[in-house]
N, C-alpha and C positions, 0 to 999 in steps of 0.2 A: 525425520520429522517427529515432534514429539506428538505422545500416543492421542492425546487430546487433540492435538489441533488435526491430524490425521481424521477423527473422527468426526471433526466441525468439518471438513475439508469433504468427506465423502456422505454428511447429509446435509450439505447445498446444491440445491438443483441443478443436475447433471451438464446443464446449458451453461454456467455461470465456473462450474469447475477447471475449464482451459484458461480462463483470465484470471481464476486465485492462482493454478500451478504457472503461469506466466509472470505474476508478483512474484510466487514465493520465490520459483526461481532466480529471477531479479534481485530479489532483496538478497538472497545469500550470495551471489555473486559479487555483489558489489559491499556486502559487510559479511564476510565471512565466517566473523564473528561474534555476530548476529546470536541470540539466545531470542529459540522460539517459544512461547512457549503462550499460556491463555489467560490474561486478563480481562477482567469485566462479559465476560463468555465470549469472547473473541479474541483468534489466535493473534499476537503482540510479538511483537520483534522489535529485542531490547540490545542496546551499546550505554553500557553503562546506565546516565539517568535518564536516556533518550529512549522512545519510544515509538515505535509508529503498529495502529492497531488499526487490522482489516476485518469486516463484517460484510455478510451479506444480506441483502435485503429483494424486495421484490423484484426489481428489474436488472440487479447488476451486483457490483460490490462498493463497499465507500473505503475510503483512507480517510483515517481522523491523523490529521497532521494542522499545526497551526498553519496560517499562508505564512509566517515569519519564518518558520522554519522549512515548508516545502522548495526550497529552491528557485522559486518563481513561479513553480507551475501552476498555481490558481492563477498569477496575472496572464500567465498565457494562453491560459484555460478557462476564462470567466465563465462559462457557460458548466463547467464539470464541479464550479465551488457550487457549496452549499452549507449557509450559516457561517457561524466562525471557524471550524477545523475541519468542515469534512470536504471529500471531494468524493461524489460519485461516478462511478465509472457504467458503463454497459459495455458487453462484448464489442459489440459493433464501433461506439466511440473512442474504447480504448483500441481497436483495431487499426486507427488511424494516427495512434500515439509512437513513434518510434522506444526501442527500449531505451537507448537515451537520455529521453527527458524523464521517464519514469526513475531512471539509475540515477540523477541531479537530481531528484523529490528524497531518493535514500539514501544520499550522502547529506543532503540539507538536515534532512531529520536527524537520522540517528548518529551522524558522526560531525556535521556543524559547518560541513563545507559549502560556502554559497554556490552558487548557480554560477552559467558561465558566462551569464551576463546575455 
């Protein structure tokens, strides 16, 4: 992990750290080729011109992904969108999210593959 996000990673609140090492993992699982690295002061997982950028905040973490590009998962998540790109998470609701449909949110994004319908 690079050394920055390592470090955004270990001062977000202790409660919220198993749902970032639960994306992160996700996310390189399913793009392996993923370049992690920090834009706009939040760690960014890049494929080429694609991008998907996590941030934590008070009660969770958010994914800034368009819904165009998320796989469907704000339509099937209306209650997790928030504005135009974000989708807020908290432990507890992403708890009930298989990794799955998280894994269709990071192939929409960063590599272009729609959802499974």
């Amino acid at each position: 992990m690079d050394e920055a996000v390592s470090k955004y990673r270990e001062g977000i609140d202790p409660a919220q750290q198993p749902l970032f090492d639960r994306l992160h993992r996700l996310i390189l699982a399913t793009c392996p080729d993923a370049e992690v690295t920090m834009a706009y002061d939040m760690p960014t997982y890049r494929v080429g011109a694609r991008r998907l950028h996590i941030a934590s905040w008070k009660h969770g973490l958010s994914l800034y992904v368009a819904p165009a590009r998320d796989g469907g998962f704000s339509a099937r998540h209306p209650e997790l969108a928030s504005g135009k790109s974000t989708i807020k998470l908290t432990s507890a609701g992403a708890a009930d999210i298989p990794d799955a449909e998280f894994q269709d949110l990071v192939r929409a994004a960063l590599i272009g593959v729609a959802d499974r319908g």
